[in-house]
N, C-alpha and C positions, 0 to 999 in steps of 0.2 A: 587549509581548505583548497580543493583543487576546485577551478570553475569549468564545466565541463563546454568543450567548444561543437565539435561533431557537425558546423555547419560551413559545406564552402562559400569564400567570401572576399566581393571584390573588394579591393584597395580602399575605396570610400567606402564600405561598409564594415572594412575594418577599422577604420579611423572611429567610424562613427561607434563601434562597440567600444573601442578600445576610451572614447569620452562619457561611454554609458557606464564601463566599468569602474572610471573612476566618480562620476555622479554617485555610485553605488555603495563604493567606501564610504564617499562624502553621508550619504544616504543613512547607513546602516550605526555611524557612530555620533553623528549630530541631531539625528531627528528624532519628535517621539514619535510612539507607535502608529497614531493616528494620522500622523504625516509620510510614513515609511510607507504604510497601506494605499496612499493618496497616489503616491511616488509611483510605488509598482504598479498604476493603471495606467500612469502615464506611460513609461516603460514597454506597455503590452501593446501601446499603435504606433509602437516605430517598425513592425514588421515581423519576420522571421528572424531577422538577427538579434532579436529582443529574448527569443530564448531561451539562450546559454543564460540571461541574464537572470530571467525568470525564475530557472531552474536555482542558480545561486540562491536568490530568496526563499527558497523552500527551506536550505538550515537557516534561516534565520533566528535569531531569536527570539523574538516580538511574534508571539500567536499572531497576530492582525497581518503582518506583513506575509507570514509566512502562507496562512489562509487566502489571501488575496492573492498571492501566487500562484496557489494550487486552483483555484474556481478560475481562474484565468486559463491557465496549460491545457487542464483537464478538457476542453472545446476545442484545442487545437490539433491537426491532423497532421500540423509541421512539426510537432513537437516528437513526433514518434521517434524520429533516429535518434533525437537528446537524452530525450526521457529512458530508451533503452541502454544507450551509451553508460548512463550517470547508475541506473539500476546496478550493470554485471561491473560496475568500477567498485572495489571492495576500500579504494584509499578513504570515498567519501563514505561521510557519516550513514549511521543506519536510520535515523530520522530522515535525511533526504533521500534516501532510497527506499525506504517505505513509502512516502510520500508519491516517487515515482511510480512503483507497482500501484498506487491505487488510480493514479491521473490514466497511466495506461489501460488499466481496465477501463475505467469513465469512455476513454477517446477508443477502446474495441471493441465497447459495447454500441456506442454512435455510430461506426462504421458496422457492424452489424447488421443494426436496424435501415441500414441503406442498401443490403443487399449484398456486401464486401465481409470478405472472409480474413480476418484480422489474425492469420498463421505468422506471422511476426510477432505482433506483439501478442499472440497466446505462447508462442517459443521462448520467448523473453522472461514470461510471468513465471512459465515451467523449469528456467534456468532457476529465478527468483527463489522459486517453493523449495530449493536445494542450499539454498544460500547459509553461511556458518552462523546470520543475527536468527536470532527470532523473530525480531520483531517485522524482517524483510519478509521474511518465509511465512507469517501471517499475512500480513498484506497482499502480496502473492497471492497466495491461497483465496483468499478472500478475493478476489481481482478474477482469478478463474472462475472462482465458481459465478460472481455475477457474468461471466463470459460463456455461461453456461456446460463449463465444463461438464463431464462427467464424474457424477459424485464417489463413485470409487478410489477416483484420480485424487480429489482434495480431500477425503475425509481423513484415511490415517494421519497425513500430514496435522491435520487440524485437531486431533486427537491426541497427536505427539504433543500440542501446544498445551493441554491443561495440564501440564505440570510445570510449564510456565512460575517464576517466579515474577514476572513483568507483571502487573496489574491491566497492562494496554492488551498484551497479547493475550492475556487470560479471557480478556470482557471480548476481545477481536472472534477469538476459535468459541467460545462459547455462543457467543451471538449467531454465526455463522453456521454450527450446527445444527443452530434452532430451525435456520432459514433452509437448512439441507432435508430436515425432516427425518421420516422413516427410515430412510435408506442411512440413517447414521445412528444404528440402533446401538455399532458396537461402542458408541460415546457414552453408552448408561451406566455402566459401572463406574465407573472414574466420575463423571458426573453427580453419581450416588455419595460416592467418595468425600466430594467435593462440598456438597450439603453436609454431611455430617459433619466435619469437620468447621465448619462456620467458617468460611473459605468467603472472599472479598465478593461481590457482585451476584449475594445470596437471592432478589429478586430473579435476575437473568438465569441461575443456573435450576431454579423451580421453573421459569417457562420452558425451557428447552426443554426440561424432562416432561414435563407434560404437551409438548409440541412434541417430540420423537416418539411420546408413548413411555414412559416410563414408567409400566405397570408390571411390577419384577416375575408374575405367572407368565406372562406374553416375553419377558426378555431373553432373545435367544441370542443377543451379543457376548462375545467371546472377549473379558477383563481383556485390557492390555497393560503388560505391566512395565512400570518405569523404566527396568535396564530395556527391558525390548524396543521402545520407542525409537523411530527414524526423524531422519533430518525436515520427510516432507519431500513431494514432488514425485 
């Protein structure tokens, strides 16, 4: 695992990471879940130089720690150069880089709502929606469109994903269709597809169709078919 740094840092606040990252080891292989989770709060008021550390806990493997990570990051406006860093880094995993595309959207949407035009990290998200996981180029997607993207921009991307064999990115691009509406008309066939076939998250893919309108007289979307599908973005 590479731990991503991306923050300059004086001499004592290297010292001081460099005693956080070994707490972190100590952290990750003697504690249980409920203490790992305890850990990373403590962790989160030593500052800015906390994190590179943070972001570490995002692969964790303990849900709880991993969670408390992300609800932590996702508030921070320091985290932006990290969180973007650790995203276009393809060595680390695609769970902590999914994880980043979604804190980034949380912190573009916060800056948003203040008035701040978040063209970094919507740049960042649009490298993302290209990226070789799937499961990156959902979260991505999903990260835009709460960023208010333009739904032409995220849909095929998100369209490419119900062929998805991942169960996360299936229920991710499904869900997210529903939330895009009409204007993601051309997800009804493949959707149709998808019911028939008694395809996983058979609630979710009946709401979308009846949130987009899936009434096959009014369908004027155009199939798209599996070799056609793009990477997204």
């Amino acid at each position: 695992m590479v731990v991503p740094m991306g923050i300059r840092c004086s001499r004592w606040t290297l010292c001081r990471s460099s005693l956080a990252l070994l707490g972190v080891v100590l952290i990750e292989f003697f504690l249980t879940p409920l203490l790992k989770a305890l850990a990373v709060g403590c962790y989160a008021r030593t500052g800015p130089g906390s994190i590179p550390i943070l972001i570490w806990f995002l692969d964790s493997d303990e849900f709880t720690a991993s969670q408390a990570a992300a609800d932590i990051i996702r508030f921070r406006e320091s985290a932006v150069g990290p969180l973007m860093l650790t995203l276009a880094d393809e060595k680390q995993g695609e769970r902590v880089r999914a994880l980043c595309a979604s804190c980034l959207g949380e912190i573009g949407l916060a800056l948003a709502e203040t008035g701040l035009k978040p063209e970094q990290v919507t740049a960042s998200l649009r490298s993302g929606a290209g990226d070789p996981s799937e499961l990156v180029r959902c979260h991505s997607l999903m990260a835009l469109w709460r960023l208010r993207e333009e739904s032409g921009a995220v849909v095929p991307g998100l369209v490419a994903l119900l062929w998805s064999e991942d169960e996360r990115v299936l229920y991710g691009a499904i869900t997210t269709l529903q939330e895009i509406g009409e204007p993601a008309r051309c997800a009804l066939p493949r959707l149709r597809e998808l019911q028939r076939t008694n395809a996983p998250h058979a609630l979710a893919i009946r709401k979308a169709l009846r949130v987009i309108g899936g009434n096959p007289e009014r369908d004027q979307g155009t199939p798209i078919e599996k070799g056609d599908r793009g990477q997204g973005g």
